[in-house]
C-alpha positions as CSV (number, residue, x, y, z in Angstrom):
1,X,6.1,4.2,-26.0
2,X,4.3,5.8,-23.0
3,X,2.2,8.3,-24.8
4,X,1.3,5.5,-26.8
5,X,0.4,3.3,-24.3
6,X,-1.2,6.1,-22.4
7,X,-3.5,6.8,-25.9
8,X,-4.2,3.3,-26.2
9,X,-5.2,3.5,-22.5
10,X,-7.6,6.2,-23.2
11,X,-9.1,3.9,-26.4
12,X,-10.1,1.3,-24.4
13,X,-11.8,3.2,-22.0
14,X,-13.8,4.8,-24.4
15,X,-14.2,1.7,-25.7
16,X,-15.8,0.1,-22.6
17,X,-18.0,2.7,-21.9
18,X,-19.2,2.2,-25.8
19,X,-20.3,-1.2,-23.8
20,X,-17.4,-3.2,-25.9
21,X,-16.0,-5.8,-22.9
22,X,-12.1,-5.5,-23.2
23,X,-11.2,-5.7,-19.1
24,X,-8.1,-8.2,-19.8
25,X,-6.7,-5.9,-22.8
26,X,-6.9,-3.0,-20.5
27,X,-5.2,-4.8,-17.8
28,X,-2.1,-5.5,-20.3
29,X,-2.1,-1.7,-21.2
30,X,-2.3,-0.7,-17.8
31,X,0.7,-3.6,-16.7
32,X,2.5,-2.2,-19.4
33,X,1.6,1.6,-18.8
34,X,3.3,0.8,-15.5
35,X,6.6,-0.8,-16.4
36,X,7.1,1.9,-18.7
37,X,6.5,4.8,-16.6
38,X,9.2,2.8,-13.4
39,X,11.5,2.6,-16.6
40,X,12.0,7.0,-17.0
41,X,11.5,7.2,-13.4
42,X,8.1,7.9,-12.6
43,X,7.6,5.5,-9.7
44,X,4.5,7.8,-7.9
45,X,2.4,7.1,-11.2
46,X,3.3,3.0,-11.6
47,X,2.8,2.4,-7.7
48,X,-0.5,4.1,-8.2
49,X,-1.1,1.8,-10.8
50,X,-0.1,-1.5,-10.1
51,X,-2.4,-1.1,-6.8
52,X,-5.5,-0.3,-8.5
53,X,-4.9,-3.1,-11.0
54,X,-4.3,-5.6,-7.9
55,X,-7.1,-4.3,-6.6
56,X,-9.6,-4.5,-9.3
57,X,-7.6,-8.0,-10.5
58,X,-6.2,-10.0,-7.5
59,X,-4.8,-13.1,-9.3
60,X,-2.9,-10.2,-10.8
61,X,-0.4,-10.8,-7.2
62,X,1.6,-13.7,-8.7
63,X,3.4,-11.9,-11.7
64,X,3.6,-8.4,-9.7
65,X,5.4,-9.8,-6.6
66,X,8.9,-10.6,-7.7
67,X,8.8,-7.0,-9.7
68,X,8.1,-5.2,-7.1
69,X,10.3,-7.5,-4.6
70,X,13.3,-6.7,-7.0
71,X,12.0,-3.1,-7.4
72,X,12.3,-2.4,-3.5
73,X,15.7,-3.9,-3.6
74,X,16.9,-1.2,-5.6
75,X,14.8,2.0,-4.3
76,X,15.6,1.2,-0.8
77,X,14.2,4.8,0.2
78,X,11.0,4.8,-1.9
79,X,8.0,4.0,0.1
80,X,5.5,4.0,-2.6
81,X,6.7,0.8,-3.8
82,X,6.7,-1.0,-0.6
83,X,3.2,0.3,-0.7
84,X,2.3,-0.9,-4.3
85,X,4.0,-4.4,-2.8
86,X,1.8,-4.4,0.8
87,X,-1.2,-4.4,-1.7
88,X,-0.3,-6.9,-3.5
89,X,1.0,-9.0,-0.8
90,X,-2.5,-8.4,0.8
91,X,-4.0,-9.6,-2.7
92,X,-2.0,-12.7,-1.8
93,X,-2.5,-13.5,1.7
94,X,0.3,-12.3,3.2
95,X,-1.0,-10.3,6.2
96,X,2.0,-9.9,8.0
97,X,4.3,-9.0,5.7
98,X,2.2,-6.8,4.1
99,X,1.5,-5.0,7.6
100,X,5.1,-4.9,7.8
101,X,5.7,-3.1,4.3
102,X,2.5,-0.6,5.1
103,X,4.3,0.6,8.3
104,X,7.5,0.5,6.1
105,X,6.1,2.5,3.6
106,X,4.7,5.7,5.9
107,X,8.2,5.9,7.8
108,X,9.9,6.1,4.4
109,X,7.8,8.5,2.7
110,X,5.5,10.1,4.9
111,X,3.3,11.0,1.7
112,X,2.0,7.6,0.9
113,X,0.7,7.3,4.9
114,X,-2.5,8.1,4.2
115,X,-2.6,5.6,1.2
116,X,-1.1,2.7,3.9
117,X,-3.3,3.9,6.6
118,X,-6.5,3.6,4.4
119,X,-5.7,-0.3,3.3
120,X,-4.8,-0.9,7.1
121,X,-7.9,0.0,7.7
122,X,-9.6,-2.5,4.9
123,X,-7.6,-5.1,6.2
124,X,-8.9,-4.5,9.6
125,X,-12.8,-6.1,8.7
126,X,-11.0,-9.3,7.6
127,X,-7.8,-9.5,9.6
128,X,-6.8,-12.8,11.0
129,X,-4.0,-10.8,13.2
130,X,-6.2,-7.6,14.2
131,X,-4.0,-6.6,17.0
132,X,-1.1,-6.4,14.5
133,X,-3.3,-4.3,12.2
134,X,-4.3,-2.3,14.9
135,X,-1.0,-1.6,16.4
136,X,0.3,-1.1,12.4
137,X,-2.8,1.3,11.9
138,X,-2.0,3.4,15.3
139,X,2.4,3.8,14.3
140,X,1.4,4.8,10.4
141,X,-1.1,7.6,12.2
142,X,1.9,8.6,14.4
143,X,3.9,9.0,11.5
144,X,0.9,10.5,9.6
145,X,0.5,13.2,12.8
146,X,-3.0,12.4,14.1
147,X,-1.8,11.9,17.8
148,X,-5.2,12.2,19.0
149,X,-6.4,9.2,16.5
150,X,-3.5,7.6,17.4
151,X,-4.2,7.5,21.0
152,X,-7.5,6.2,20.7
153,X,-6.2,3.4,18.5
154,X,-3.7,2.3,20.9
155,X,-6.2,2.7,23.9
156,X,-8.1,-0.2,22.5
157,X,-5.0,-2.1,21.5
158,X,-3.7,-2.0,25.0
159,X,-7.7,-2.6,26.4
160,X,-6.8,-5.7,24.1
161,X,-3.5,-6.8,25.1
162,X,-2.2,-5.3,28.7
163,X,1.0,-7.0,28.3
164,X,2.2,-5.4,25.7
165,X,2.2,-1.9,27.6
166,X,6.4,-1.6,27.3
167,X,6.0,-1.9,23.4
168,X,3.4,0.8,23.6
169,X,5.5,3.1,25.1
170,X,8.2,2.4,23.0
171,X,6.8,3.2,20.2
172,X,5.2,6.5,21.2
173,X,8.6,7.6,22.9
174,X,10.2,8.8,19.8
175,X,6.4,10.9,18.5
176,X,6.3,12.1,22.4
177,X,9.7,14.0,23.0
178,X,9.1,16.6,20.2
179,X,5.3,17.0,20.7
């Protein structure tokens, strides 16, 4: 069922470039491209996937949510789904929470930090809470390893919001010790 939902994946493509207009066809293969491949166990390749098609299809966030809500209750060590969630939490509206499952995401599986950092950043332009984003974009660059970005990130947070100096140091305490 994969291959063939892979082929016909491939067929629409060509298909659209052939100027036919099939966008909500391809979105079904794509949806279903992605249930299949979380069903033998490739969850790297459906994360990938249901972001991009949140991304390209926002309204796509009500029928993904609860999947990937149940998904993360089972993979509690997979970080790639709280990622593929945090998009489409974002798609939604849901700023904090998604900020929470970005952050989430990088401390799990340090891989997918450059994924979480780069929609941190998006969110950054439109953010209704931009010293959460900031200080969410400073700990996944911690985790990521770019102390020196990371200091300049939390210079401006702190510039931003002296009070919050002991949460600062708390969170650099544990990326400070073995540096």
């Amino acid at each position: 069922l994969l291959n063939r939902a892979r082929n016909k994946g491939q067929s629409l493509k060509s298909a659209t470039q052939g100027g036919y207009g099939l966008r909500g066809e391809g979105v079904v293969n794509e949806l279903t491209n992605a249930i299949l491949s979380v069903r033998v166990g490739n969850l790297k390749e459906a994360m990938a996937t249901f972001a991009a098609v949140v991304a390209e299809k926002p309204v796509e966030h009500k029928s993904l949510d609860p999947f990937l809500a149940a998904l993360a209750a089972k993979n509690a060590k997979s970080g790639r789904v709280r990622h593929a969630r945090g998009c489409v939490l974002r798609a939604g509206g849901n700023e904090i929470e998604a900020i929470q499952l970005f952050v989430e995401a990088a401390r799990l599986e340090p891989a997918c930090a450059a994924a979480c950092l780069e929609e941190l950043e998006a969110m950054m332009a439109s953010a209704h809470h931009p010293a959460k984003v900031r200080r969410a974009i400073a700990e996944v660059q911690l985790v990521k390893g770019d102390m020196d970005d990371a200091a300049q990130t939390l210079r401006a947070y702190i510039a931003e919001n002296p009070e919050n100096s002991r949460e600062i140091i708390m969170l650099m305490r544990p990326f400070i010790d073995p540096a």
